[in-house]
PASEBA-958139 format. One record per residue (C-alpha): residue in one letter; x, y, z. Coordinates in steps of 0.1 Angstrom, whole numbers, padded with zeros to 4 digits, always signed. Example, Ala and Ser with C-alpha at 12.3 -4.5 7.8 and 13.67 -1.06 7.14 Angstrom:
<torfis>
a+0123-0045+0078
s+0137-0011+0071
</torfis>
This chain:
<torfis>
x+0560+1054+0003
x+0549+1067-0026
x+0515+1091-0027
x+0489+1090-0050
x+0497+1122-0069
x+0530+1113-0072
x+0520+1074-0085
x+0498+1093-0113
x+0528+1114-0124
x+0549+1085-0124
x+0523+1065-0147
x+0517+1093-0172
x+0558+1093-0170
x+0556+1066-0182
x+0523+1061-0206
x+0544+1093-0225
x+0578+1077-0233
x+0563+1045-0245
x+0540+1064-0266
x+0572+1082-0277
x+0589+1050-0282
x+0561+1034-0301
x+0562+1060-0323
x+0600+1060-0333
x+0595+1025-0337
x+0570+1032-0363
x+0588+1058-0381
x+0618+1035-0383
x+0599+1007-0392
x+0583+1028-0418
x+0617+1040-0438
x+0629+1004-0439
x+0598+0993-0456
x+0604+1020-0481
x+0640+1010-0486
x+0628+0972-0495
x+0596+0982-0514
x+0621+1009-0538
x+0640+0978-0546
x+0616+0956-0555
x+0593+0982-0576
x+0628+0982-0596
x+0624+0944-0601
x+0591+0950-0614
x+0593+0977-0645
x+0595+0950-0666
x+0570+0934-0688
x+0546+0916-0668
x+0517+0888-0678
x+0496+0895-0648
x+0490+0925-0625
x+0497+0893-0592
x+0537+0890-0609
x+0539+0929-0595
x+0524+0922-0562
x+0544+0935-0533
x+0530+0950-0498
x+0543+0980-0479
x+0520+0998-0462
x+0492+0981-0487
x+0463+0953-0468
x+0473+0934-0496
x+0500+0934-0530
x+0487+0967-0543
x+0516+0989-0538
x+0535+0965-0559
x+0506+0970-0586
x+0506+1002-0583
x+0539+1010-0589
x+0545+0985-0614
x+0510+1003-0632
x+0529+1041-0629
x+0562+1026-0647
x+0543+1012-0678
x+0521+1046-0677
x+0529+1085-0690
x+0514+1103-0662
x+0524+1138-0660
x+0499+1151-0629
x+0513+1133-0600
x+0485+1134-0581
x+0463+1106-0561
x+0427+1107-0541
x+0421+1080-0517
x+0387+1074-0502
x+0381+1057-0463
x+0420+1050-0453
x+0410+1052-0415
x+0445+1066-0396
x+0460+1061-0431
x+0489+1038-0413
x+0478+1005-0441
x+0469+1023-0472
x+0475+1018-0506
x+0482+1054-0515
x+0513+1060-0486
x+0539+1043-0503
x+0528+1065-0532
x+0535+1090-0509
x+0565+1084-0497
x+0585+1064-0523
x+0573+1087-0554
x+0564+1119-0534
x+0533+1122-0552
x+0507+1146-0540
x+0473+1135-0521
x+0442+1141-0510
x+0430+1111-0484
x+0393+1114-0467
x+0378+1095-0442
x+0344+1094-0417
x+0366+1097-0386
x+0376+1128-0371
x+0397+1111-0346
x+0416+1093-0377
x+0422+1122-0398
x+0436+1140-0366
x+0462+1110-0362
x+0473+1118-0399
x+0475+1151-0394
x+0498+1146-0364
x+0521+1124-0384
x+0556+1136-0404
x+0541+1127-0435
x+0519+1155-0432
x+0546+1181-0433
x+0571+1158-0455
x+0545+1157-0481
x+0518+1175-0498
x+0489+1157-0480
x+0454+1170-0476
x+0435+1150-0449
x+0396+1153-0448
x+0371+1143-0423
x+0336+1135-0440
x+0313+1114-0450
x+0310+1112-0488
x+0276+1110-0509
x+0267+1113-0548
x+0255+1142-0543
x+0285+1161-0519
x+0313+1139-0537
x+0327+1165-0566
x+0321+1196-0541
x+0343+1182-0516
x+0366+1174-0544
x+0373+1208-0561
x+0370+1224-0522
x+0405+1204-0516
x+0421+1218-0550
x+0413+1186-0569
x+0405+1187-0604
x+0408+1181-0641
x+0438+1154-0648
x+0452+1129-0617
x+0474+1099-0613
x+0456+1075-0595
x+0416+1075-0577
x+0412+1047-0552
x+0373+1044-0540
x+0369+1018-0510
x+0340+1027-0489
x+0326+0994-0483
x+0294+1004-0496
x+0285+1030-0520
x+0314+1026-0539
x+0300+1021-0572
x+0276+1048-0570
x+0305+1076-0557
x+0323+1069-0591
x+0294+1067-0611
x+0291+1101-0595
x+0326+1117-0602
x+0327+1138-0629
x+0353+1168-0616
x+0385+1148-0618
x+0397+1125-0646
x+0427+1097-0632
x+0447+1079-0653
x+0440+1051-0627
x+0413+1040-0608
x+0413+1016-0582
x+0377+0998-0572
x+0367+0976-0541
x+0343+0950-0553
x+0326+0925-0539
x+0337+0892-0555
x+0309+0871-0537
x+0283+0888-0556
x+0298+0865-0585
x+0306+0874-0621
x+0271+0868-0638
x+0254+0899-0626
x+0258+0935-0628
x+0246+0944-0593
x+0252+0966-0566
x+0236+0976-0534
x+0213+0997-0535
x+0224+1035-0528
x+0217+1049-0493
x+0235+1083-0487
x+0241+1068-0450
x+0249+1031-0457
x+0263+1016-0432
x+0275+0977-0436
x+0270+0961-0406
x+0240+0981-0394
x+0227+0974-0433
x+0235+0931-0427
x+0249+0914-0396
x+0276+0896-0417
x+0293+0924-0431
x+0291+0907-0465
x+0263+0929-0479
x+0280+0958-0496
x+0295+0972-0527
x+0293+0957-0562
x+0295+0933-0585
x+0325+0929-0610
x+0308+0934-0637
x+0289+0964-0629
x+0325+0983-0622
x+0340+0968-0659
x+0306+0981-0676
x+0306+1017-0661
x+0343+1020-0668
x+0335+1012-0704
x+0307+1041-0699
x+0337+1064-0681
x+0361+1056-0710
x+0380+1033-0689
x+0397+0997-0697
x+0396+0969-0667
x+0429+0956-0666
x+0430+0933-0634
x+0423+0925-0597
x+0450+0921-0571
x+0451+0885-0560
x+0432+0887-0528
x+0404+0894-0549
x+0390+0930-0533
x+0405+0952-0557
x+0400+0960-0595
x+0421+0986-0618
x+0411+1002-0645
x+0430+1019-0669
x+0421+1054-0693
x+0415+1042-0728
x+0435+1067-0742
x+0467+1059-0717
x+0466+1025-0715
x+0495+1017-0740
x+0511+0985-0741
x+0488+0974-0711
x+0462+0947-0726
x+0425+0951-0715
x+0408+0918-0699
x+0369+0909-0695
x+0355+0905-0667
x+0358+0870-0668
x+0395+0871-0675
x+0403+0890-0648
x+0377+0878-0620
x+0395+0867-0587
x+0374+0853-0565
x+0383+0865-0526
x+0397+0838-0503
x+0398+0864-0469
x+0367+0849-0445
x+0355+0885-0430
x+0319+0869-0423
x+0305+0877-0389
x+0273+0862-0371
x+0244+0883-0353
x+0267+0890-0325
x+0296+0902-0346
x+0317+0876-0342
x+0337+0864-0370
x+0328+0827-0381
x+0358+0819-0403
x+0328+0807-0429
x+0343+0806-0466
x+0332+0833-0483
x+0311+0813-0513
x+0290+0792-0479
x+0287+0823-0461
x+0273+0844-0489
x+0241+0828-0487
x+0227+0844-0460
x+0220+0876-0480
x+0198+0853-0503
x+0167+0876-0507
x+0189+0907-0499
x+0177+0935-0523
x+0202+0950-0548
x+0206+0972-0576
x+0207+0957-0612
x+0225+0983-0637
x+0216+0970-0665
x+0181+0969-0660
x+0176+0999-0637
x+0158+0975-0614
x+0154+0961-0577
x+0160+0924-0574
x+0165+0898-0547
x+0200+0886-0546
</torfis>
């Protein structure tokens, strides 16, 4: 008969070599995935009509790795660097296959200790030149934490996706200057306004609005502070969360859009009810419960209902 002590031995035996397992499954998983994406970023170093004709996932949420590589074939960028902003354990990212596939150098932050320890623990940490971060960034702590992790001057790529703040955190950025930026925006706050949420150094999302659906910005108010940043908007990805924008003075044979040429409207249903629940509500019916929500207008420096 077997005795307690022995029975707990025997289950963290066990708890260890699945853990173990689960992670050479990962690893394996992972190298295959780089195999497939290398061939098809091949495929895609051609001349393209839309940024969605490059669209292929890896370790992206959605097509951006296939945007992004497709973007760095069609660019001259000589400082091989990239900043990533809230990538959680960093295991779906849109800077990793970056990492791996090109070997480009990183610096990735998020809010979670417990998240940036998990990175740390990974190979990719000693395989590559990755800086991992734990903090919550502000306007005013943004360019300090920046320059602390060696970043400055000239980069590749600058990814900002807080769910929040986002707009005001590049308005904000002044120590680094990327080739390519890469900009959550909110596609339910339409294309006619230049809005974004008002900035709160602690905002929060869901403690902000039940739904989830009250954060970031508008758009527009991304395409007309790139203009101010010396930046060209040169699409979304098709899932309609992402924007890219391009230096002026890199952007080549790459043709700038409007904002109302390149708007995609998001189809994902992420809207949640008072008790967190998610509703599967389309996004355009569900967006109306933040009618009377305050936000930010840009252009006219002013509070407004939305």
């Amino acid at each position: 008969m077997v005795n307690n002590e022995t029975r707990i031995m025997l289950e963290e035996e066990i708890s260890l070599r699945l853990h173990n397992l689960n992670r050479k499954f990962e690893i394996e998983n992972a190298i295959h995935k780089v195999l497939l994406g290398k061939l098809l970023a091949k495929l895609n170093q051609g001349s393209l009509t839309s940024l969605h004709e490059a669209e292929f996932r890896v370790f992206s949420q959605f097509g951006d790795d296939g945007i992004i590589q497709y973007l760095i074939s069609q660019l001259l960028i000589e400082d091989c660097r990239f900043i990533e902003f809230g990538v959680e354990n960093y295991n779906e990212s849109n800077t990793r296959f970056l990492l791996e596939n090109n070997n480009w150098q990183g610096l990735v932050i998020d809010g979670s200790d417990e998240n940036v320890q998990y990175i740390k623990s990974t190979q990719n940490y000693w395989r590559h030149d990755l800086t991992a971060l734990c903090g919550f960034v502000t306007k005013q702590n943004i360019n300090q934490t920046i320059s602390e992790a060696g970043f400055s001057g000239n980069i590749g790529l600058l990814h900002i996706d807080i769910d929040g703040n986002d707009y005001w955190i590049w308005k904000a950025i002044t120590v680094v200057r990327p080739t390519i930026i890469i900009m959550e925006y909110n596609s339910l706050f339409g294309i006619e306004r230049s809005i974004t949420i008002p900035y709160k150094p602690d905002f929060s999302r869901f403690a902000e609005h039940y739904s989830g659906l009250y954060a970031g910005c508008s758009l527009l108010a991304l395409c007309e502070l790139a203009v101010e940043k010396g930046y060209e908007f040169v699409g979304c990805n098709s899932a309609g969360n992402n924007a890219y924008f391009v230096r002026k003075d890199q952007l080549g044979s790459l043709k700038a859009l409007s904002c109302k040429e390149g708007y995609v409207l998001a189809k994902f249903r992420e809207h949640r009810d008072e008790k967190g629940l998610l509703t599967f509500t389309s996004g355009l019916e569900a967006v109306e419960c933040l009618r009377g929500m305050p936000v930010f207008n840009t252009r006219s420096q002013q509070i407004e209902a939305f």
